[in-house]
N, CA, C and O atoms as CSV, one atom per row, in Angstrom:
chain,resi,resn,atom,element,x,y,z
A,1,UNK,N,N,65.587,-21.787,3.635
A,1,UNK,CA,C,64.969,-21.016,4.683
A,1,UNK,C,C,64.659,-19.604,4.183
A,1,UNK,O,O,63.659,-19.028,4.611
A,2,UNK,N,N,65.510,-18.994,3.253
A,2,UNK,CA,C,65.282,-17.663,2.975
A,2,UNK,C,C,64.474,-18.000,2.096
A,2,UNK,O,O,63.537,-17.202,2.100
A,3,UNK,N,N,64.324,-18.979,1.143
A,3,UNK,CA,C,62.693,-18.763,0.057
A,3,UNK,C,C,61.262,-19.005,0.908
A,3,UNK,O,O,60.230,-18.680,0.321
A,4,UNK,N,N,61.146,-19.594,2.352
A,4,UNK,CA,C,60.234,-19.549,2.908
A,4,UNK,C,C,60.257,-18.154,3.631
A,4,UNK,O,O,59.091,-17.759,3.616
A,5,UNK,N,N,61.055,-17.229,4.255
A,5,UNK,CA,C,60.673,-16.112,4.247
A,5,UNK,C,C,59.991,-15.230,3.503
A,5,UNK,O,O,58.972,-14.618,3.822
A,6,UNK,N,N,60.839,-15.171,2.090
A,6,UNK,CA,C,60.229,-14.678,1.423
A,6,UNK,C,C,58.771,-14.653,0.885
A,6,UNK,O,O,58.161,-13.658,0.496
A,7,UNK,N,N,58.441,-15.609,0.924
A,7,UNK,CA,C,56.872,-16.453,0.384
A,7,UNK,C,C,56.121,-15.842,1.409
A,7,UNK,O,O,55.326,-14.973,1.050
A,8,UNK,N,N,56.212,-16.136,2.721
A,8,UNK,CA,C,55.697,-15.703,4.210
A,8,UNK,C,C,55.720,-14.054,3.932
A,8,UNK,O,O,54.643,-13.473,4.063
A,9,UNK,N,N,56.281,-13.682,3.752
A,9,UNK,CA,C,56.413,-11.727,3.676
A,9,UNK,C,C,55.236,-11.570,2.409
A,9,UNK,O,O,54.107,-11.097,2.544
A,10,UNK,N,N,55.693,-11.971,1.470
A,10,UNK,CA,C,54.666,-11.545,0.100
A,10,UNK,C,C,53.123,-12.271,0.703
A,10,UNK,O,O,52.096,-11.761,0.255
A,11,UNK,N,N,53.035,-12.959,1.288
A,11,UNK,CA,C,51.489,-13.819,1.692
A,11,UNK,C,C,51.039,-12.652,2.642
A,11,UNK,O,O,49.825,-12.490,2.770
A,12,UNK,N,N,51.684,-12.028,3.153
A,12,UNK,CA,C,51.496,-10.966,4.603
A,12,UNK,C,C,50.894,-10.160,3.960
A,12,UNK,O,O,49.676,-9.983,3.930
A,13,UNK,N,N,52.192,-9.295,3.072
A,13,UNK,CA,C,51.521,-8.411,2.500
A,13,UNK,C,C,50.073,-8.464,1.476
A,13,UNK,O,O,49.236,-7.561,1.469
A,14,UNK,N,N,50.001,-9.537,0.756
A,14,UNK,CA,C,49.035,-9.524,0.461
A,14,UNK,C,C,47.692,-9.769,0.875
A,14,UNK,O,O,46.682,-9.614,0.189
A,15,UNK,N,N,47.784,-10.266,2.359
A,15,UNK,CA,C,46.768,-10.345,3.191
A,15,UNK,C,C,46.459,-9.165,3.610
A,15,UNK,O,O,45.303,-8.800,3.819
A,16,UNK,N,N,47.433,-8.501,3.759
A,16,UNK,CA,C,47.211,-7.048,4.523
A,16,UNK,C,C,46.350,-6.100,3.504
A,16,UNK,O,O,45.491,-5.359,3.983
A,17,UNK,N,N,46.655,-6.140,1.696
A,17,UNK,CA,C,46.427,-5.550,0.930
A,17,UNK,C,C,44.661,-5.492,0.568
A,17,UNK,O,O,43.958,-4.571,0.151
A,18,UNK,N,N,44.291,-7.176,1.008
A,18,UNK,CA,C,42.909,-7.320,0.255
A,18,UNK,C,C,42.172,-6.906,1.497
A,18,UNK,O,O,40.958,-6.752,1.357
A,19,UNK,N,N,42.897,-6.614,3.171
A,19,UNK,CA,C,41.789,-5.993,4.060
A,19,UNK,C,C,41.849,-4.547,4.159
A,19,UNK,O,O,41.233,-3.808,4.927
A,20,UNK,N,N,42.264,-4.409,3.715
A,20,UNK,CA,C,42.747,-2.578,3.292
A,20,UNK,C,C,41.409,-2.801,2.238
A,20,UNK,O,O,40.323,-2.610,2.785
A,21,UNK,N,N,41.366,-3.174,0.823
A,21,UNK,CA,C,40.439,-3.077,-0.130
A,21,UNK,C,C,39.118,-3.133,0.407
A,21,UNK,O,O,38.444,-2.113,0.261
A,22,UNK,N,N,38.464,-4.367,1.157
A,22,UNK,CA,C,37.511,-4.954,1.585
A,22,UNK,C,C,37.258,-3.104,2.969
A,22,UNK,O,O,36.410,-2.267,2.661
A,23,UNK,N,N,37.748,-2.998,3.693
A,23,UNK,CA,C,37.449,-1.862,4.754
A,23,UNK,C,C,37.210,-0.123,3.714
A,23,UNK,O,O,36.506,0.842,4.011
A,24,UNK,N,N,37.954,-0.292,2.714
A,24,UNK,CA,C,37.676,0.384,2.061
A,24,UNK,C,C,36.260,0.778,1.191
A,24,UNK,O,O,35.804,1.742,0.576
A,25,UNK,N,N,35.799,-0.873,1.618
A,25,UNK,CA,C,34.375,-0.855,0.493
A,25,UNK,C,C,33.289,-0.872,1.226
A,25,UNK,O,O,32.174,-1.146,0.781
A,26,UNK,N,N,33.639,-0.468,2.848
A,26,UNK,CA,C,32.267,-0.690,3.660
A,26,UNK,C,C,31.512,0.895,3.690
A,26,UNK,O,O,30.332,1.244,3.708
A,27,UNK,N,N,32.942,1.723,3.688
A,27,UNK,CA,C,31.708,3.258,3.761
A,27,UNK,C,C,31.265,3.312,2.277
A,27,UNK,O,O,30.134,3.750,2.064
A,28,UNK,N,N,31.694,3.089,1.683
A,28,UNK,CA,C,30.843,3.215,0.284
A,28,UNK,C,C,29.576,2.573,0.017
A,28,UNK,O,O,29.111,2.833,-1.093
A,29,UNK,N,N,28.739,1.616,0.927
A,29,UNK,CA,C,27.624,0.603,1.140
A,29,UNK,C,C,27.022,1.381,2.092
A,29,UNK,O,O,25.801,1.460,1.956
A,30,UNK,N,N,27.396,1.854,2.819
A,30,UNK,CA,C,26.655,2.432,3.788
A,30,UNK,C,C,26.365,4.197,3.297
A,30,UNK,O,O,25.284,4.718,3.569
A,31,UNK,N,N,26.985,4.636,2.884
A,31,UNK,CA,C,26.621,5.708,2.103
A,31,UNK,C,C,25.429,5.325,1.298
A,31,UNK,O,O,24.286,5.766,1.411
A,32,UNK,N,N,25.872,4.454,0.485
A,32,UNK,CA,C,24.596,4.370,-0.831
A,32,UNK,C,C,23.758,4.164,-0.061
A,32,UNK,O,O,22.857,4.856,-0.535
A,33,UNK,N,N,23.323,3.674,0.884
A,33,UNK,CA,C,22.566,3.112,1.502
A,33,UNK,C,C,21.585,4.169,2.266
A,33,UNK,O,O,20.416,4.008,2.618
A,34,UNK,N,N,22.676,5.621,2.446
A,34,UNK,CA,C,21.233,6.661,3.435
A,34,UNK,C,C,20.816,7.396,2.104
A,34,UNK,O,O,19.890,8.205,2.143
A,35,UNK,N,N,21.463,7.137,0.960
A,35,UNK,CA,C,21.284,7.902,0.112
A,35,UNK,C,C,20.130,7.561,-0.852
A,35,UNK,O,O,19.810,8.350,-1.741
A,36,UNK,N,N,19.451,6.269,-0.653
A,36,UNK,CA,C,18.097,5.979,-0.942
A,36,UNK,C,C,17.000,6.397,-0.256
A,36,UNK,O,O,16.732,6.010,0.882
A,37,UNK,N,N,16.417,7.092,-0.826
A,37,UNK,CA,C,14.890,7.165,-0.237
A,37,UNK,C,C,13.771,6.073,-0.186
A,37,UNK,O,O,13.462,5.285,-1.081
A,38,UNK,N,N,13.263,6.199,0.998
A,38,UNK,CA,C,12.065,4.882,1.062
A,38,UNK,C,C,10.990,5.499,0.410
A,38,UNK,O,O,10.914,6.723,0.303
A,39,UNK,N,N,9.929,4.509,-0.154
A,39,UNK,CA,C,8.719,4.981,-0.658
A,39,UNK,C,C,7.566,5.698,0.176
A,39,UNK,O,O,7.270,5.285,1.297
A,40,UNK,N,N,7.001,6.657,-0.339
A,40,UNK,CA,C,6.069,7.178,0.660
A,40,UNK,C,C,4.716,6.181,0.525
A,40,UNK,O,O,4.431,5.340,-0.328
A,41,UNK,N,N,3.899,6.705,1.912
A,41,UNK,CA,C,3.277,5.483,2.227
A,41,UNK,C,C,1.909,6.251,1.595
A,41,UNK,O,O,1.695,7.463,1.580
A,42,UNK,N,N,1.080,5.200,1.094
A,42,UNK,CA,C,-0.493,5.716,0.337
A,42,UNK,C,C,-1.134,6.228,1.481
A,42,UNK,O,O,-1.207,5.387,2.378
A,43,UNK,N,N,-1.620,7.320,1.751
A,43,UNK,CA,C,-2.826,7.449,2.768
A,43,UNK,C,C,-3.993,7.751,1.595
A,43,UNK,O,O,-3.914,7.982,0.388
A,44,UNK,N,N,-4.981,7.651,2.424
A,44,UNK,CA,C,-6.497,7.786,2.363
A,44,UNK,C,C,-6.820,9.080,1.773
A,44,UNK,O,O,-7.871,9.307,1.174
A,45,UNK,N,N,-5.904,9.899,1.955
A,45,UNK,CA,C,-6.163,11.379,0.793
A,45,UNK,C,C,-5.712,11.275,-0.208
A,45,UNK,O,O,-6.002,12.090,-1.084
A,46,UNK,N,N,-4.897,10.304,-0.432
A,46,UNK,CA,C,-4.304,9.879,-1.932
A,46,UNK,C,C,-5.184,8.893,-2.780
A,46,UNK,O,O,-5.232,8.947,-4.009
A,47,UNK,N,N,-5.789,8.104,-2.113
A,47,UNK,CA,C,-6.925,7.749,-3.030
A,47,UNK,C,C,-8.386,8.182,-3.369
A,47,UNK,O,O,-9.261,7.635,-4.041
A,48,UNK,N,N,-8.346,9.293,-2.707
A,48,UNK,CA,C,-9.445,10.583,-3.343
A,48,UNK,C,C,-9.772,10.360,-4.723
A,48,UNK,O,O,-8.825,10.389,-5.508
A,49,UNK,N,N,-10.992,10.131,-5.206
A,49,UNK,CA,C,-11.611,10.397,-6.261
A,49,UNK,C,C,-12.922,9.588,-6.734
A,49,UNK,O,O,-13.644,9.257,-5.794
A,50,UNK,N,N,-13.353,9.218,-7.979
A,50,UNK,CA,C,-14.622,8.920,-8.197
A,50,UNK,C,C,-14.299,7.204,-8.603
A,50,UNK,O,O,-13.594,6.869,-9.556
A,51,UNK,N,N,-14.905,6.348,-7.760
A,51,UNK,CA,C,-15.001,5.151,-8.135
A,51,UNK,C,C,-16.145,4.317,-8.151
A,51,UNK,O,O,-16.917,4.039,-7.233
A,52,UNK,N,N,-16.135,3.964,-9.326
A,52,UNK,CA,C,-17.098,3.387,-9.907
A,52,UNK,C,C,-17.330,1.294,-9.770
A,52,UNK,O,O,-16.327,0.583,-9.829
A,53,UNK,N,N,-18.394,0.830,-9.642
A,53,UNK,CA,C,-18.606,-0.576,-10.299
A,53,UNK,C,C,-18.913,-1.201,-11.156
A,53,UNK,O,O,-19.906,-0.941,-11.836
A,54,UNK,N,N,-18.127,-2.218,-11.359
A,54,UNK,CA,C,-18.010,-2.682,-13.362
A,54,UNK,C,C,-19.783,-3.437,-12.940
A,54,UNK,O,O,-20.795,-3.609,-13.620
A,55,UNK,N,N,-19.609,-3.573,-12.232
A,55,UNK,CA,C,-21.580,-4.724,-12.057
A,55,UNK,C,C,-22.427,-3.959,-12.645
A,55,UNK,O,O,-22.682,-2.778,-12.408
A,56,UNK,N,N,-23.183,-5.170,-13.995
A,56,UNK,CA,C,-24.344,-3.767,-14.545
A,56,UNK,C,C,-25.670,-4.329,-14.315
A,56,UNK,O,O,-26.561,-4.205,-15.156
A,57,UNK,N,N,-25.882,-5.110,-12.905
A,57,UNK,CA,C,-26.980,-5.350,-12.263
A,57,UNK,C,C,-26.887,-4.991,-10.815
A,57,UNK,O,O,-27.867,-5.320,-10.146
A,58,UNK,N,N,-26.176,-4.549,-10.362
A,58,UNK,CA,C,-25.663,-3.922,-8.805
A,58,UNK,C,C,-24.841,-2.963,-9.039
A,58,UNK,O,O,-23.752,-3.172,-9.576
A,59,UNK,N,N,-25.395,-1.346,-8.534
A,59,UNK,CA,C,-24.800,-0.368,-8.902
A,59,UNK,C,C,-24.141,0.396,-7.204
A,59,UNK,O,O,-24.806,0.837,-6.267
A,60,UNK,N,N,-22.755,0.304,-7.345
A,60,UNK,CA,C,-22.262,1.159,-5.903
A,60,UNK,C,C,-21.082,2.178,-6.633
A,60,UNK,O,O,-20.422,2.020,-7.660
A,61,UNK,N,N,-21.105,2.810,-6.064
A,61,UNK,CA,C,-20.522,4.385,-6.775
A,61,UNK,C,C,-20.016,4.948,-5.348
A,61,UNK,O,O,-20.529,5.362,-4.309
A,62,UNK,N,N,-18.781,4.742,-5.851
A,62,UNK,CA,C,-18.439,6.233,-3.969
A,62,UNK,C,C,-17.277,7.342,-4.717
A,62,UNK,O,O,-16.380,7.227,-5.553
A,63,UNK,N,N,-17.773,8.292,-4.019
A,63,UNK,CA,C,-17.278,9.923,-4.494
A,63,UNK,C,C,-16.104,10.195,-3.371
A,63,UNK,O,O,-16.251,11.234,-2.728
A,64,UNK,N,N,-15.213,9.567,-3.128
A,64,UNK,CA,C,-14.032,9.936,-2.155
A,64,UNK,C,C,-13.162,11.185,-2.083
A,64,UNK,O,O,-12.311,11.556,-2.890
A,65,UNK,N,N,-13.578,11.787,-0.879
A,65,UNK,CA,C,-13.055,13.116,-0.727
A,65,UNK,C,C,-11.723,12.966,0.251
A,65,UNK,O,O,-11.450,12.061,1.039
A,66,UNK,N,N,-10.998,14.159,-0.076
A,66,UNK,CA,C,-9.810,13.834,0.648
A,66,UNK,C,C,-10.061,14.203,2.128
A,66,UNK,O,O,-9.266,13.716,2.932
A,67,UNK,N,N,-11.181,15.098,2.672
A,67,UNK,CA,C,-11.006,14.955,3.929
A,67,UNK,C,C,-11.305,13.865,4.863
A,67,UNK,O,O,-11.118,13.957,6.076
A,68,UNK,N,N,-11.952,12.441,4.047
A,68,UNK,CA,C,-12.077,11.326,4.926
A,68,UNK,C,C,-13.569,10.929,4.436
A,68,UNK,O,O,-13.925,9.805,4.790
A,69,UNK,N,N,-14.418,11.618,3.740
A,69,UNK,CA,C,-15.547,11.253,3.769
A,69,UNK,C,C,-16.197,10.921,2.371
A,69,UNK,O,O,-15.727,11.391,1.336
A,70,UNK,N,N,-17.245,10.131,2.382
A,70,UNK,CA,C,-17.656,9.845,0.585
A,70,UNK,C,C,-19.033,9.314,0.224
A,70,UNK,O,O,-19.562,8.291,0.658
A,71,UNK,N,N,-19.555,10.249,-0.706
A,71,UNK,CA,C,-20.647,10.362,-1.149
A,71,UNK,C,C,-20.539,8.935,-1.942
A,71,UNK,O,O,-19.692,8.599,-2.769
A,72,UNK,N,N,-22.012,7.963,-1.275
A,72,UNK,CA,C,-21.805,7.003,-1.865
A,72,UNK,C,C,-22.954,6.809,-2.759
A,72,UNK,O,O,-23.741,7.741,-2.592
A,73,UNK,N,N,-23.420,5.862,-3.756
A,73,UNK,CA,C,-24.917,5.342,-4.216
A,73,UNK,C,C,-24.476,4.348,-4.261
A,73,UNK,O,O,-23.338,3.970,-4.539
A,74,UNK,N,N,-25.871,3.547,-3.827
A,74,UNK,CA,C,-25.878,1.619,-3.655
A,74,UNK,C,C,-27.257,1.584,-4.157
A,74,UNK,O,O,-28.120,2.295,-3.643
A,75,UNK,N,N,-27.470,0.912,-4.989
A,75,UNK,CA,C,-28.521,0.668,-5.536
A,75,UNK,C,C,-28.708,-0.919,-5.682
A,75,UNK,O,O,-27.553,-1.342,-5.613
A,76,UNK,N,N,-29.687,-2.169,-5.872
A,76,UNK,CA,C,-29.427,-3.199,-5.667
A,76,UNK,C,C,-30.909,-3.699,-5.403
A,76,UNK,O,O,-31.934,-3.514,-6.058
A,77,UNK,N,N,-30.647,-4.497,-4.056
A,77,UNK,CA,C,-32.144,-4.620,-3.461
A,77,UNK,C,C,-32.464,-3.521,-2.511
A,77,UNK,O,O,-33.556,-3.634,-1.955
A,78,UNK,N,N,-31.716,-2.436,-2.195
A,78,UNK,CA,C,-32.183,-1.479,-1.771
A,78,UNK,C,C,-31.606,-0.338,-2.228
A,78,UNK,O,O,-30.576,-0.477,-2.887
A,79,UNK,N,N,-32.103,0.971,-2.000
A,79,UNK,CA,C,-31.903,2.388,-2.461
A,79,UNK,C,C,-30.954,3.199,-1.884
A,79,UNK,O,O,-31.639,3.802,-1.058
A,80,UNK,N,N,-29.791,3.629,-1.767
A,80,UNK,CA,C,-29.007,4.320,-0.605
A,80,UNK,C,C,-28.434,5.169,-1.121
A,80,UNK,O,O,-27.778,4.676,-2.038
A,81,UNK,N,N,-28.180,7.092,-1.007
A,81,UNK,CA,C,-27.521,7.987,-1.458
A,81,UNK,C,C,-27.254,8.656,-0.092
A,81,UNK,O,O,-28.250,8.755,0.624
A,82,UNK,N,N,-26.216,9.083,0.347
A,82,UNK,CA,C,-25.726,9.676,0.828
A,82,UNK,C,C,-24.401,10.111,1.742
A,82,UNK,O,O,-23.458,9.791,1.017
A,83,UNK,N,N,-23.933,10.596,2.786
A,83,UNK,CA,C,-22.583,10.927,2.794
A,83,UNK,C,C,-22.188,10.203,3.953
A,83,UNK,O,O,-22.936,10.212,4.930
A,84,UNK,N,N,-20.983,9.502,3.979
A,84,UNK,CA,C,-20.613,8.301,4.687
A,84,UNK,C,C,-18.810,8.487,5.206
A,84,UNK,O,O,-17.848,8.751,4.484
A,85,UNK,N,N,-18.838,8.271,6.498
A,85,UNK,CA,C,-17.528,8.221,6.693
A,85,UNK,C,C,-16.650,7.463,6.924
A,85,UNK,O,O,-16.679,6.722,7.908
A,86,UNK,N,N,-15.505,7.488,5.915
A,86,UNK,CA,C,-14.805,6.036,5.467
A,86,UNK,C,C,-13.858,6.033,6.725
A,86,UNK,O,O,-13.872,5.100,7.528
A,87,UNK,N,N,-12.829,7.397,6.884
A,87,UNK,CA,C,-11.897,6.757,7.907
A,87,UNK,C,C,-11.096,8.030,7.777
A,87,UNK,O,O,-11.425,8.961,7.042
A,88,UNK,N,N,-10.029,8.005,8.538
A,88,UNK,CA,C,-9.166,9.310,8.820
A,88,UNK,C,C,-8.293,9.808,7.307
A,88,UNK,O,O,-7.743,9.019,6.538
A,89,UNK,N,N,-8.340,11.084,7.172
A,89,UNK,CA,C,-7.600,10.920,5.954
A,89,UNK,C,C,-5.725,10.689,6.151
A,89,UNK,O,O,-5.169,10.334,5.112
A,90,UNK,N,N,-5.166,10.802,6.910
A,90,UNK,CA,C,-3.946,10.250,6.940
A,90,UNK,C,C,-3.630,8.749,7.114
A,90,UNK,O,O,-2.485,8.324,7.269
A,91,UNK,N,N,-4.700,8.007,7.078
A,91,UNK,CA,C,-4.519,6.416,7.697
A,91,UNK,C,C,-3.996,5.973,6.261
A,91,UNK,O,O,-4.219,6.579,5.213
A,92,UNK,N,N,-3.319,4.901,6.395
A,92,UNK,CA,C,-2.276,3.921,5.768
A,92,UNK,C,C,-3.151,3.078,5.564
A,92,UNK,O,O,-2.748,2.574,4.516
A,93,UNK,N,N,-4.218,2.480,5.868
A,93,UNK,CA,C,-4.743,1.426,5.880
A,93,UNK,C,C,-5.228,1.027,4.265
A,93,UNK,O,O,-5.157,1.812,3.319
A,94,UNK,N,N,-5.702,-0.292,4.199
A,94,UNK,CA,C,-6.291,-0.323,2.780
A,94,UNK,C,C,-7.500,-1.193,3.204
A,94,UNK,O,O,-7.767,-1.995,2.309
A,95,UNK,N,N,-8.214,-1.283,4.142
A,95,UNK,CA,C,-9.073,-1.763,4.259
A,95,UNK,C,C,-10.101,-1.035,5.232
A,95,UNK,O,O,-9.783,-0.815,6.401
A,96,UNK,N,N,-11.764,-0.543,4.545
A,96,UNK,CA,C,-12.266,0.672,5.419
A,96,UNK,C,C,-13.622,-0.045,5.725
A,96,UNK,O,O,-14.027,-1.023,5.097
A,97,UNK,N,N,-14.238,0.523,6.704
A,97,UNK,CA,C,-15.569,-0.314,6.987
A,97,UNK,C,C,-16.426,0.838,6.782
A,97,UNK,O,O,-16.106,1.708,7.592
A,98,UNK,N,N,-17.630,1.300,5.842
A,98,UNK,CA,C,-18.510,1.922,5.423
A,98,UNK,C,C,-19.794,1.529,6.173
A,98,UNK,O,O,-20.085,0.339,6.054
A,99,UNK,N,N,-20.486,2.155,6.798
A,99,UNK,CA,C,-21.660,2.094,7.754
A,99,UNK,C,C,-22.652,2.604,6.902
A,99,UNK,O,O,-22.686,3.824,6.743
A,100,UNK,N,N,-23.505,1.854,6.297
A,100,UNK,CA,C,-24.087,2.304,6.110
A,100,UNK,C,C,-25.978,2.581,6.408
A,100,UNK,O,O,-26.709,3.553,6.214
A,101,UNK,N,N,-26.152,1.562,6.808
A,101,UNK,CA,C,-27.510,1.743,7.810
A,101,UNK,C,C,-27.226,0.794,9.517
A,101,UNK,O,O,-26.078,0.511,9.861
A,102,UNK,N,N,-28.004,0.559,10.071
A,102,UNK,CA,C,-27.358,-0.718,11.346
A,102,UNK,C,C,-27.022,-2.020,10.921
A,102,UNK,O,O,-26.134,-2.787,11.292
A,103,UNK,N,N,-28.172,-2.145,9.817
A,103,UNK,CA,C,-27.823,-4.029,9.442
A,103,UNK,C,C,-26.485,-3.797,8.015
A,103,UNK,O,O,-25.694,-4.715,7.794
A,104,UNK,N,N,-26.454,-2.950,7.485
A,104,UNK,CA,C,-25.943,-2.973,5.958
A,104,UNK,C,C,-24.581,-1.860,6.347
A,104,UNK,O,O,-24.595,-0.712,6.792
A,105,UNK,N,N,-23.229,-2.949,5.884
A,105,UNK,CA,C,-22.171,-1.971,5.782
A,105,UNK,C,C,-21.425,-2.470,4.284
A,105,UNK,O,O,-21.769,-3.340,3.484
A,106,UNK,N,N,-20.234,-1.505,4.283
A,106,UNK,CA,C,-19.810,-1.728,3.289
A,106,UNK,C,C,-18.413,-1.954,3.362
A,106,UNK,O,O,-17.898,-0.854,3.559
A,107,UNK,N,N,-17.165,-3.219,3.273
A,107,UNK,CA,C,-15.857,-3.610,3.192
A,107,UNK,C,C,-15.292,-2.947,2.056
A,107,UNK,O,O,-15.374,-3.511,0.965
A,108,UNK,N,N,-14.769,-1.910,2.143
A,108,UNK,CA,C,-14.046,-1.012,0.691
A,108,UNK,C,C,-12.498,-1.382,1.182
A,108,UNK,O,O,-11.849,-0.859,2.088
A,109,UNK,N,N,-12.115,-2.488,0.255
A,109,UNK,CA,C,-10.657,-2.551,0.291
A,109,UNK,C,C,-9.636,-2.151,-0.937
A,109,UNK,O,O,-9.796,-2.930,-1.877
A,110,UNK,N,N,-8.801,-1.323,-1.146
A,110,UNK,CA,C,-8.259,-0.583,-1.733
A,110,UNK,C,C,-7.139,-1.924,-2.139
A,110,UNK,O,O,-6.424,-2.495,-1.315
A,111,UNK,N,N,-7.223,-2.270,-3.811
A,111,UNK,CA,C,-5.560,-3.224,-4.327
A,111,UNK,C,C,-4.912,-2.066,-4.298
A,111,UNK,O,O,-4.299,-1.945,-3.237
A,112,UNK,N,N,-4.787,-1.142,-5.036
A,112,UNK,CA,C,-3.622,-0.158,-5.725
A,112,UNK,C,C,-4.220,1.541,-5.758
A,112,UNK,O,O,-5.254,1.587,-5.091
A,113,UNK,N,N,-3.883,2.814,-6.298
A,113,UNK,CA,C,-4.354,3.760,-6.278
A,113,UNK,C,C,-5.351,3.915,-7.056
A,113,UNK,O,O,-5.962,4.972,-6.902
A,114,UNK,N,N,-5.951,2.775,-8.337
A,114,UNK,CA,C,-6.994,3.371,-9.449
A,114,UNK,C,C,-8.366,2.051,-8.660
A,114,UNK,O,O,-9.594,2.108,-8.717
A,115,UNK,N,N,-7.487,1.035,-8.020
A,115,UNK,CA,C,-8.425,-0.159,-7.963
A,115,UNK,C,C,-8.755,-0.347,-6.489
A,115,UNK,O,O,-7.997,-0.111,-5.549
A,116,UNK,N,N,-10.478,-0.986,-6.407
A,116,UNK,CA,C,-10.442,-1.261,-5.101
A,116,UNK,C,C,-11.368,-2.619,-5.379
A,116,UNK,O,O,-11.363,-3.324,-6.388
A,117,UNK,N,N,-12.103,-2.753,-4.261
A,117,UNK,CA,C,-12.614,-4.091,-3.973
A,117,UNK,C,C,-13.919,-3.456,-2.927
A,117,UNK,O,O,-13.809,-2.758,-1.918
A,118,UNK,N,N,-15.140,-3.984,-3.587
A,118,UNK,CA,C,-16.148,-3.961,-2.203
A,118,UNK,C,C,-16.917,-4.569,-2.209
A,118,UNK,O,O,-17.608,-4.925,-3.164
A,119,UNK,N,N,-17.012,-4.955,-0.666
A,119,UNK,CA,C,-18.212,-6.400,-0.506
A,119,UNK,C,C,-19.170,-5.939,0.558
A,119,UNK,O,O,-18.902,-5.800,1.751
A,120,UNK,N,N,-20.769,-5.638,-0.265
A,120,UNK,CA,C,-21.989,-5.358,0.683
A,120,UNK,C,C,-22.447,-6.136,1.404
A,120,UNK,O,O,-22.871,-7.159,0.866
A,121,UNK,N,N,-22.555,-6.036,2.699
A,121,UNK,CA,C,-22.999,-7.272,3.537
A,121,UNK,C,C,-24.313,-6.699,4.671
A,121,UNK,O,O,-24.391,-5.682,5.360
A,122,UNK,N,N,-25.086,-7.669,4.511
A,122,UNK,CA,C,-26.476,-7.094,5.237
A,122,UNK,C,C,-26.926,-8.410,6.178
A,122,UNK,O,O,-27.634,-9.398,5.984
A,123,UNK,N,N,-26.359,-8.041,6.982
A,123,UNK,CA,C,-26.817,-8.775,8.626
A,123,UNK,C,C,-26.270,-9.814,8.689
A,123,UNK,O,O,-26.606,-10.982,8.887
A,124,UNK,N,N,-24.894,-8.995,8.398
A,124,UNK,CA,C,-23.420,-9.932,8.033
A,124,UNK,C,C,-23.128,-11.574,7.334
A,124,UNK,O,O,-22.484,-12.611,7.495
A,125,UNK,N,N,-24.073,-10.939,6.517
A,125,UNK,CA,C,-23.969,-11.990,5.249
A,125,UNK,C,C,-23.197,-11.008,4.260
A,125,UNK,O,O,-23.254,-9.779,4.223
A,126,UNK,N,N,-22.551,-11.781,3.566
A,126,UNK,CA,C,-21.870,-11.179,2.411
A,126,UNK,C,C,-23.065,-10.855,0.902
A,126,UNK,O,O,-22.967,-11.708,0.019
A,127,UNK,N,N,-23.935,-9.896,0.685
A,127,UNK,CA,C,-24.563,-10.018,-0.077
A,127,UNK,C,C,-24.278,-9.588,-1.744
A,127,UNK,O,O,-25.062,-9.823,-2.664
A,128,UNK,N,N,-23.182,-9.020,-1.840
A,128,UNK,CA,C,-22.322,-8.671,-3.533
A,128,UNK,C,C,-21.102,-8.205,-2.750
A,128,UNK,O,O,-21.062,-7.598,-1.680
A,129,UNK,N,N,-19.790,-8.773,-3.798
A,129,UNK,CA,C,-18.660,-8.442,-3.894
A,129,UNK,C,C,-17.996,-7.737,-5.338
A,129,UNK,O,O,-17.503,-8.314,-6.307
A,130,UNK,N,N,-18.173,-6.358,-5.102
A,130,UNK,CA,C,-17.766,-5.703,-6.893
A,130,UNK,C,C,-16.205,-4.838,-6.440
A,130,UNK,O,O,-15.626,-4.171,-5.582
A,131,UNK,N,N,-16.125,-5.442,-7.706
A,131,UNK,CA,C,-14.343,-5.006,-8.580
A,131,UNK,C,C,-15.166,-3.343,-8.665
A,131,UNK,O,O,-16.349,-3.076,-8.876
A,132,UNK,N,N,-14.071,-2.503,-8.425
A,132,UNK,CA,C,-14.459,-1.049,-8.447
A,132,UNK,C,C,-13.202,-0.341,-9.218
A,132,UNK,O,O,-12.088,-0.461,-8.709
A,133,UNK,N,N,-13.356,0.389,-10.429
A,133,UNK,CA,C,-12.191,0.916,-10.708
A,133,UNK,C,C,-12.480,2.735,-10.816
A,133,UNK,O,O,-13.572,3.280,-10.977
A,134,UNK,N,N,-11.345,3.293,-10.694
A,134,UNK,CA,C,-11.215,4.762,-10.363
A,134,UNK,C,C,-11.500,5.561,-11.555
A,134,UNK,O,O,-10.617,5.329,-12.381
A,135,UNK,N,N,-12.190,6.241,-11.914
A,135,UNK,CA,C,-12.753,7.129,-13.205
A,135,UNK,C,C,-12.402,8.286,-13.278
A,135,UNK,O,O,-12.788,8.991,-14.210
């Protein structure tokens, strides 16, 4: 009877020991945890700059300014220079709709900060889709 006490006392204590350890290891998880910063989010003033199309039979060029707006050229089956407004400059978004006459707009979707994507569409037909990279 006294070696089953004994056994019973040392099992206690050592139960008691590994929730002591384990409570010990929760503020340390939760610390690390405010102590990461989240990533900041891309806005539309962050991808400011000159982007170009690799197409060397369809030429679209947009000049992205950080206050929201961008000097574009579309050249193609038709002629187009001038200043166009993409979208708010704090927006998160990666996908912008470019107006550029009533029938003809332009889908500028942003992959990453150097790369985008745009597809000219005229009386909502899809008429060229060009890979655009940042210069």
């Amino acid at each position: 009877m006294k070696y089953i006490l004994v056994i019973l006392s040392i099992l206690i204590f050592l139960s008691c020991k590994s929730t002591n350890t384990q409570m010990a290891a929760v503020p340390e998880e939760i610390h690390n945890k405010e102590t990461t910063s989240l990533p900041k989010a891309i806005t539309l003033r962050d991808r400011a700059g000159y982007y170009k199309s690799k197409s060397p039979y369809f030429t679209f060029n947009i000049d992205l300014k950080e206050n929201g707006y961008a000097n574009v050229v579309l050249k193609g089956w038709m002629v187009y220079r001038g200043l166009v407004k993409v979208g708010d400059p704090s927006s998160e978004a990666k996908k912008f709709r470019l107006d550029i006459d009533n029938i003809t707009y332009v889908i500028l979707e942003f992959k990453d900060l150097d790369n985008a994507r745009a597809s000219v569409i005229l009386k909502n037909v899809v008429q060229q889709s060009l890979d655009m990279t940042k210069i």
